[in-house]
C-alpha positions in Angstrom: -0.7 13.3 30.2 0.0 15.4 27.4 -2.7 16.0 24.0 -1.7 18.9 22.0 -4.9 19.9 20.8 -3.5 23.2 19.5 -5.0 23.7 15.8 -3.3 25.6 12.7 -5.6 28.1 10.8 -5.7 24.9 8.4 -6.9 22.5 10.4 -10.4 23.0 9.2 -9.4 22.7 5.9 -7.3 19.7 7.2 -10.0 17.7 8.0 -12.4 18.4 4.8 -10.8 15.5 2.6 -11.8 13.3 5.2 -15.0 14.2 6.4 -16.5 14.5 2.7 -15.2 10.8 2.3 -16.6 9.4 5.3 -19.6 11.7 5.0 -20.4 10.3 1.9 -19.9 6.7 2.6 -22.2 7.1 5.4 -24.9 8.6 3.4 -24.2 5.8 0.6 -24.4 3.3 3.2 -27.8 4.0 4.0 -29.1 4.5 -0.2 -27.6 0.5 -0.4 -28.9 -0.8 2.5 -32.8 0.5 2.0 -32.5 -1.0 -1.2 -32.1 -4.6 -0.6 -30.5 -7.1 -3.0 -31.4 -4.9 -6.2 -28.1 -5.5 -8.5 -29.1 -2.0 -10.2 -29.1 -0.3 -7.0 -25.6 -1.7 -6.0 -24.3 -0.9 -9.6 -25.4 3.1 -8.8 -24.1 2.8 -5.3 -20.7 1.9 -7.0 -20.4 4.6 -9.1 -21.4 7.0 -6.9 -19.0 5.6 -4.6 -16.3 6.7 -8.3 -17.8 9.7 -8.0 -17.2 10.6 -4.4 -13.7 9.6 -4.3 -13.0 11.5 -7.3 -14.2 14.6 -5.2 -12.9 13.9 -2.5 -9.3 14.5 -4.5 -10.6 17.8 -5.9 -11.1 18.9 -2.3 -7.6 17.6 -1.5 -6.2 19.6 -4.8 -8.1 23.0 -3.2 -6.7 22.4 -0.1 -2.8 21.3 -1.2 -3.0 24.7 -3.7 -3.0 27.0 -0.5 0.3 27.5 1.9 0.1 24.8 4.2 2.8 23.9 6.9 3.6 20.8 8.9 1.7 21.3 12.2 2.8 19.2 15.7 -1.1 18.5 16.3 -2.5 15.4 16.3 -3.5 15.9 12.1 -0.4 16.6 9.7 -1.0 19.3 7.2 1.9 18.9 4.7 2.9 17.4 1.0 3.6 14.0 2.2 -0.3 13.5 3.5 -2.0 15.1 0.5 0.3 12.9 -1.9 -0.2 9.2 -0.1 -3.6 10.8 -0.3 -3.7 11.1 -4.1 -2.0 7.3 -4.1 -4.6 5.9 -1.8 -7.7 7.7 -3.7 -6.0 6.4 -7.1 -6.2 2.9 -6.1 -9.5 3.3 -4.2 -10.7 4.2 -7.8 -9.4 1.6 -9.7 -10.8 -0.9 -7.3 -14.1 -0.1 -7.2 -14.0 0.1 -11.3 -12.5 -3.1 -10.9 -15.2 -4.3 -8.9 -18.0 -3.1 -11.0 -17.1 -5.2 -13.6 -16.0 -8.6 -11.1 -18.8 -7.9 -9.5 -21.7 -9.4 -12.4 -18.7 -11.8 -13.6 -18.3 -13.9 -10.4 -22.0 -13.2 -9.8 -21.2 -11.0 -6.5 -22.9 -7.7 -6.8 -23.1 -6.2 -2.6 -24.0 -2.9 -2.7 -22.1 -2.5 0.8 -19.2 -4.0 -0.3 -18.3 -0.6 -2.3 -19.4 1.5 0.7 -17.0 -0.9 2.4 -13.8 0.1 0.3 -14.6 3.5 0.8 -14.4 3.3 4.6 -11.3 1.2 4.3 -9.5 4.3 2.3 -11.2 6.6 4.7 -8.9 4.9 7.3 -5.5 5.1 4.9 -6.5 8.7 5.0 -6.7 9.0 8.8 -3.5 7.2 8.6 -1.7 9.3 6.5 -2.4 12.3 8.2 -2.1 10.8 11.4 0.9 12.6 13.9 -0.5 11.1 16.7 -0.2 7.5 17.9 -4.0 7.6 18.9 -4.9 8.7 15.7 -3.1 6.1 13.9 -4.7 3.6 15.9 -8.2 4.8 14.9 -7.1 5.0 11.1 -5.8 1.4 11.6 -8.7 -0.1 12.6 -11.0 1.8 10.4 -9.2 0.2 7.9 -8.7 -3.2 9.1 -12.2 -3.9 10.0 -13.6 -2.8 7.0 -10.9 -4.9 4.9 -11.5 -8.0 7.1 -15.1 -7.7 5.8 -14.3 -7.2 2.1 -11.9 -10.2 2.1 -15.0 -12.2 2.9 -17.9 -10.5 1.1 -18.3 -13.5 -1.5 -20.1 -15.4 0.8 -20.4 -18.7 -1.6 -17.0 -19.2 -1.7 -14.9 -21.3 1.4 -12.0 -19.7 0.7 -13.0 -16.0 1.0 -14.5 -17.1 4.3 -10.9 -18.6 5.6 -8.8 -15.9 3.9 -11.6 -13.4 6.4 -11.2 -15.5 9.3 -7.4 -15.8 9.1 -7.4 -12.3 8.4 -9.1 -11.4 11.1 -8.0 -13.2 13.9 -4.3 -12.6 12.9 -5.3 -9.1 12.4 -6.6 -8.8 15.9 -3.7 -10.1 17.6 -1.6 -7.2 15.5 -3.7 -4.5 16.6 -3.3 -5.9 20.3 0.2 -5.6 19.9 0.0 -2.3 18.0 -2.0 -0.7 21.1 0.1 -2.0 23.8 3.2 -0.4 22.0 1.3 2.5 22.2 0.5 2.4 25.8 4.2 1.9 26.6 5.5 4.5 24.3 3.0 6.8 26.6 4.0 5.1 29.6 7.9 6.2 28.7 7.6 9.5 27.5 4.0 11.2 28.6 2.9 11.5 25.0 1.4 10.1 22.0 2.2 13.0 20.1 4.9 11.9 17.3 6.6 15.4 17.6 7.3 15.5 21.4 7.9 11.4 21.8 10.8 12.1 18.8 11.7 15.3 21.2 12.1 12.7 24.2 13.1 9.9 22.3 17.0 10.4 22.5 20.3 10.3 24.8 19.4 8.2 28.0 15.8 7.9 27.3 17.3 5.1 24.8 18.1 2.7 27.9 14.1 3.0 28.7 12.9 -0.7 28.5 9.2 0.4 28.5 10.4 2.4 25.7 12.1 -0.5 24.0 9.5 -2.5 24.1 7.4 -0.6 23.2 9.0 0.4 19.9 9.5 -3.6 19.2 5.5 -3.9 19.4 4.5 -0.8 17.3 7.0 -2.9 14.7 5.0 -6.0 15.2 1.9 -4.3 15.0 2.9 -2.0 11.5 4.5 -5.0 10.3 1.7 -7.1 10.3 -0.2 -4.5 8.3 2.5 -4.0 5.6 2.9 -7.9 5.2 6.9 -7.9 6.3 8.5 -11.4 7.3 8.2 -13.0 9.7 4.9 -11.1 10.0 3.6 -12.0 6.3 1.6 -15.4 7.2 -1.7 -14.3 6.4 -0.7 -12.6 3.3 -1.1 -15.3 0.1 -4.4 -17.1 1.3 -6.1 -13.9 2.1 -5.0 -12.5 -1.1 -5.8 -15.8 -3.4 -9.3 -16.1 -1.0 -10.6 -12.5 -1.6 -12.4 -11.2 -4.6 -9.8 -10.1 -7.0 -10.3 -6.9 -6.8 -10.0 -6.3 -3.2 -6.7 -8.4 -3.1 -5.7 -5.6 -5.4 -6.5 -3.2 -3.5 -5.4 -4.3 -0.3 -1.9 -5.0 -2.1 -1.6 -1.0 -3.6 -4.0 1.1 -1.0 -3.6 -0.8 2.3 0.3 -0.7 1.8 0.3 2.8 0.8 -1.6 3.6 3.7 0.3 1.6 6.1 4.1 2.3 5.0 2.6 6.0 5.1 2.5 6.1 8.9 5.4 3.3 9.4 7.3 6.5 7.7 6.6 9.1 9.3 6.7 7.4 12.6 10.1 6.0 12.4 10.8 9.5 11.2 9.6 12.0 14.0 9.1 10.1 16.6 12.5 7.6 17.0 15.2 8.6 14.8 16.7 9.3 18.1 17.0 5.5 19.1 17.7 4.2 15.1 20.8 2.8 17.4 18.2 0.5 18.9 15.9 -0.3 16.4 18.1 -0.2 13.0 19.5 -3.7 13.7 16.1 -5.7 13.8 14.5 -3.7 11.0 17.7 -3.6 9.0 17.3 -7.7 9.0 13.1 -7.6 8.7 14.0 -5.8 5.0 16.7 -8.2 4.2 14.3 -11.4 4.9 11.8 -9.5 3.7 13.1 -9.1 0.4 14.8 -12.4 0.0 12.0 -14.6 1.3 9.2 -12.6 -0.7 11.2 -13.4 -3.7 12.4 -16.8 -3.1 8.5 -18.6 -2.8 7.3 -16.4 -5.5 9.4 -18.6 -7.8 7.7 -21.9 -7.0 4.4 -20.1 -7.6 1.9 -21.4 -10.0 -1.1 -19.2 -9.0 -0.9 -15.6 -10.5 -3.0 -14.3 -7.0 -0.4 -15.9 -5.2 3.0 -15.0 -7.2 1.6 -11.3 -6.6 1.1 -11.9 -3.3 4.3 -12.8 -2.6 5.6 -10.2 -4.7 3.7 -7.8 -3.2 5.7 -9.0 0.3 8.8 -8.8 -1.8 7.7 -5.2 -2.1 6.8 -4.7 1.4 10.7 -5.3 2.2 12.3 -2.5 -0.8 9.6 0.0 1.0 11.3 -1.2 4.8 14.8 -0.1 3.1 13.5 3.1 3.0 12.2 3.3 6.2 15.0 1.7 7.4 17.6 4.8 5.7 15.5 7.3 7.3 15.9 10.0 5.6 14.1 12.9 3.2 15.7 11.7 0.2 14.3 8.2 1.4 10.6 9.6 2.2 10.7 11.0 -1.8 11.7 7.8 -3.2 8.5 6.3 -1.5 6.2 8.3 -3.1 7.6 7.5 -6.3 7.9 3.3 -5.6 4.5 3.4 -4.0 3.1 5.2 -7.0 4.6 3.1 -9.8 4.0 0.1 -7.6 0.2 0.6 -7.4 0.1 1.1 -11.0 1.9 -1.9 -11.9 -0.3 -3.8 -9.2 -3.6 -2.3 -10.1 -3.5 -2.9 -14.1 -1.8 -6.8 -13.5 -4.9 -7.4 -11.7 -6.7 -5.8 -13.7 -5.7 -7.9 -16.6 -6.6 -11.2 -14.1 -10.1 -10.2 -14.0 -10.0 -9.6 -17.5 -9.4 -13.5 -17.7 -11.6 -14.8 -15.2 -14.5 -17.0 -15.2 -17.1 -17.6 -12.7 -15.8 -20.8 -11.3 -12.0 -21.2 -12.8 -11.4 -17.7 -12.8 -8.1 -17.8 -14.4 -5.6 -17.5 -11.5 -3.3 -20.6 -13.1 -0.2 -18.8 -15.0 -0.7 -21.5 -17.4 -3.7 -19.9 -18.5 -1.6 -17.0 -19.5 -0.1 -19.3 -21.9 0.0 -18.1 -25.8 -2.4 -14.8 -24.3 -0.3 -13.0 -27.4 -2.0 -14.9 -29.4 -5.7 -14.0 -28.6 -5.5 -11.2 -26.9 -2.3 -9.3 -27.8 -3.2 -6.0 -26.3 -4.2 -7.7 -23.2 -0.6 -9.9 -23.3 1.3 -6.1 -24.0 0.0 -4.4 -21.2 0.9 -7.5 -18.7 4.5 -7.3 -20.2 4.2 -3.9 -18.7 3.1 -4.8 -15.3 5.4 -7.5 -15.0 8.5 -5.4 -16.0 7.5 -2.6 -14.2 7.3 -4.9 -10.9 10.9 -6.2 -11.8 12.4 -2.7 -12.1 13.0 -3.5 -15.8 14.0 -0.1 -17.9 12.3 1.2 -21.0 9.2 -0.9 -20.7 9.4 -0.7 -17.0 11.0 2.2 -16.5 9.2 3.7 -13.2 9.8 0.9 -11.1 13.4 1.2 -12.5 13.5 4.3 -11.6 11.6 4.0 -8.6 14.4 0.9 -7.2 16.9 2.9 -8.1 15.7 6.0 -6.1 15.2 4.1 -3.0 19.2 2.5 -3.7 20.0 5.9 -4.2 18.8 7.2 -0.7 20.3 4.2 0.7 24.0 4.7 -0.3 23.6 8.7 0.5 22.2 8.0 3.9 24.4 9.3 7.0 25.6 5.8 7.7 25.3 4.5 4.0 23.1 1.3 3.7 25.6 -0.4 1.1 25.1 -3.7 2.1 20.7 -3.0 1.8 21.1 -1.6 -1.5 23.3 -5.2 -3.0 20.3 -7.1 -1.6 17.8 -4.8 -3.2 19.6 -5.5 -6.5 20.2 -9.1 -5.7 16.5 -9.8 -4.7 15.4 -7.8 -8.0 17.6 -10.3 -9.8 16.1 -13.3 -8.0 12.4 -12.0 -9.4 13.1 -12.1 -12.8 12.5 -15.6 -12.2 8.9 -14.9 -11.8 7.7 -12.0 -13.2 9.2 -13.1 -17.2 8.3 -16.1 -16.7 4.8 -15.1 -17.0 6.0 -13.1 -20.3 7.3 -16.1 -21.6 4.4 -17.9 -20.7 1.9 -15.1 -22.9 4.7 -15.1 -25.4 6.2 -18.1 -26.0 4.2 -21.3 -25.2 1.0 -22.6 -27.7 -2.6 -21.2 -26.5 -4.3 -24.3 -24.6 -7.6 -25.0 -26.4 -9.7 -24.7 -22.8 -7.9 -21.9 -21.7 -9.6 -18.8 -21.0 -9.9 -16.3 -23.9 -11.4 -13.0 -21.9 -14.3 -13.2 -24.5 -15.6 -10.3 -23.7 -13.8 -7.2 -21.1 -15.5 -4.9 -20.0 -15.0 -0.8 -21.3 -14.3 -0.1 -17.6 -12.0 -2.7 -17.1 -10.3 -2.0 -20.8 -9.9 1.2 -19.5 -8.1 0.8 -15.8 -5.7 -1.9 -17.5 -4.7 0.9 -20.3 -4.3 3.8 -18.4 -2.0 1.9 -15.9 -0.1 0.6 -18.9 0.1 3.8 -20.7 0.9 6.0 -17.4 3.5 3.6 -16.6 5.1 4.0 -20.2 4.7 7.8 -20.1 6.3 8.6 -17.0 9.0 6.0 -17.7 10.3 7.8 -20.4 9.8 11.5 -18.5 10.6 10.1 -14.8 11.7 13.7 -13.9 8.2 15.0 -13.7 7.4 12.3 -10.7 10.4 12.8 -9.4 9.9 16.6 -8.5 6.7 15.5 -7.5 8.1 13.0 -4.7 10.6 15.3 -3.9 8.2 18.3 -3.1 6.0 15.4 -1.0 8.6 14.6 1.5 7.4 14.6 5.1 8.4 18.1 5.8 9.9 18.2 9.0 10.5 21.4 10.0 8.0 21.5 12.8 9.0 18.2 14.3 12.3 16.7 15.1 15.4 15.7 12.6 14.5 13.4 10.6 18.2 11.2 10.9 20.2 10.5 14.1 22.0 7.4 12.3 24.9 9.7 11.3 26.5 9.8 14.8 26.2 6.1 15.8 27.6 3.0 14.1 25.1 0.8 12.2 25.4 -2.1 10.2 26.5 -0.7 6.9 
């Protein structure tokens, strides 16, 4: 049995971001529990909570400002942690903002629940920065438990206590595959050290089946948490069951988190078999893609339609990990980063329009929102087309589509066919996401619908700065796109990132 518990001269440093976010959750978990069901006390817990994760990210900006190099340990110290970092602190942000202000709307004011989300990005951390197969277990589940939780924390409501329990059981049986991949992936190669499984991983180790297999349940397992077909199930009743803003934050952080790790796995550890694996998670991205897309169309719930777009996501983000390669690693950061963006400010703007009971989740409420609320009907426009890939107006999920196509045609073994159904699948959710532009534009105002009579400065404020960093950056995408490029996984320490080029795979 092999641990490499060999250290860099950063690890210390390593390890800070995380320690001063789950040392401070810890301590706020104690300040909201002595206090008992005081609503003032949870409304200081949550901006604390702000407050913490914004210095957590100056710790990380300390840190990523000295010379640090990819390590083989068990923690990765390198561009690609401290920038899905940034990503999942960013949304962690926005949704406890979010939550401040759904919080006193829906009448659900827990001062744990915001201890809660910050436990839940502590574990997207751990993820991030895993490069060990033990590690990403424990980031998994530190996630996962305390998401289960937060699905469910409206405890009035049926439907957040199903979308928990189908959360959680389905959850469970993920994990039990993710860990028995792991033991066999020990079991084949004496490690669960991504840099010496990737250094084992190749020739005749291939025709391993403990190895196989495996490799087939760490995919089950990841795509469970990444909401990939056929593994997507729980995905639209625990998103349309949970408090809106921890369906948005398990759509932006939990994904960013989880297609962190699914990267850098598939990178170090098994480029070597990409002859084994490509085929089944060539065909998990296609159905991924298509199917996400397809039921978002008969949609009429806006929690659901983003739920299924969100899965539709899921499979542009698997053609990246399906390519394999740096240029593909870059053009995650950027999707993922425009993605939770145009995900975080479209629900931002549902919240904006709910109610305590009919909380305005029909996309016929939307109807005539120009016409009360033009602001409010703008800055969805620029969600939506953001999500469809639209330019100009939408111009960083154009640019991020068209990065991830890009990586796919430059590959090794060039993933024409992937990119057509990227653009195919990006044609099929027009469909959805103008309809709910024609819908604020186009159609009368219902007299009962709701008017967001009054938002509050915190929400006013997440739904603007998505909208206006979305706009900015769409018109100067070069400045993310250094960015991403700086942020790929570097690889130096660990194995090649791409084997595909000297083995035939579907094209």
């Amino acid at each position: 049995m092999y641990f490499d518990l060999s250290i860099p001269s950063q690890l210390a440093g390593a390890l800070l971001p995380d320690l001063v976010m789950m040392g401070g959750a810890m301590i706020l978990l104690l300040y909201a529990v002595w206090g008992g069901e005081d609503p003032g006390r949870a409304r200081t817990v949550g901006w604390l909570a702000i407050l913490l994760t914004i210095a957590t990210g100056v710790v990380i900006g300390w840190i990523w400002r000295r010379d640090a190099s990819a390590s083989t340990g068990m923690v990765a110290v390198d561009n690609f942690r401290w920038a899905t970092d940034y990503v999942i602190l960013f949304s962690t942000v926005v949704a406890l903002t979010l939550a401040l202000d759904a919080g006193i709307r829906e009448g659900v004011v827990v001062a744990e629940s915001y201890v809660l989300i910050l436990f839940a990005a502590s574990g997207m951390m751990l993820l991030a920065a895993a490069r060990d197969l033990i590690v990403v277990f424990l980031g998994i589940e530190l996630m996962s438990i305390a998401v289960y939780v937060l699905a469910g924390v409206d405890r009035r409501s049926p439907r957040a206590a199903e979308a928990a329990l189908k959360y959680f059981l389905l959850g469970a049986f993920a994990s039990a595959f993710l860990l028995y991949g792991i033991a066999l992936i020990y079991g084949a190669t004496g490690s669960t050290n991504l840099h010496f499984i990737g250094a084992k991983v190749s020739g005749s180790t291939i025709d391993n089946a403990i190895l196989l297999i495996g490799i087939a349940f760490i995919m089950v397992g990841l795509g469970f948490k990444v909401a990939a077909v056929p593994f997507h199930m729980w995905t639209p009743d625990v998103y349309d069951g949970a408090p809106t803003p921890i369906t948005a934050f398990m759509a932006a952080g939990v994904k960013a988190g989880a297609f962190a790790v699914f990267l850098r796995i598939w990178m170090e550890s098994f480029p070597g078999a990409a002859l084994v694996w490509h085929r089944p998670l060539w065909w998990i991205a296609v159905a991924t893609m298509i199917v996400g897309n397809l039921i978002a169309l008969g949609q009429t719930n806006i929690k659901r339609m983003l739920a299924y777009s969100s899965i539709a996501h899921a499979g542009y983000l698997l053609v990246a990990v399906v390519t394999n390669t740096i240029a593909a690693a870059s053009a995650f950061i950027f999707y993922i980063f425009a993605y939770c963006l145009a995900t975080m400010g479209a629900f931002g703007v549902v919240i904006a329009l709910g109610e305590s009971e009919q909380r305005g989740q029909s996309i016929s409420d939307y109807d005539g929102l120009w016409q009360v609320r033009p602001w409010l009907a703008a800055a969805m426009t620029v969600f939506m087309l953001a999500l469809l890939g639209f330019p100009i107006a939408g111009g960083m999920g154009f640019f991020g589509k068209w990065l991830i196509i890009q990586a796919a045609l430059g590959a090794p073994a060039p993933q024409t066919t992937l990119a057509v159904v990227v653009v195919m699948a990006s044609l099929i959710s027009a469909g959805y996401y103008l309809g709910v532009v024609v819908a604020m534009f186009m159609k009368p105002r219902p007299a009962d619908a709701p008017v967001a009579r009054r938002i509050a400065p915190a929400t006013s404020v997440v739904i603007g700065a998505c909208a206006l960093v979305l706009l900015f950056f769409g018109a100067l995408p070069s400045v993310v796109v250094t960015f991403a490029n700086r942020s790929a996984p570097n690889t130096a320490a660990g194995v090649a990132p791409v084997s595909a080029a000297s083995v035939t795979l579907p094209r």
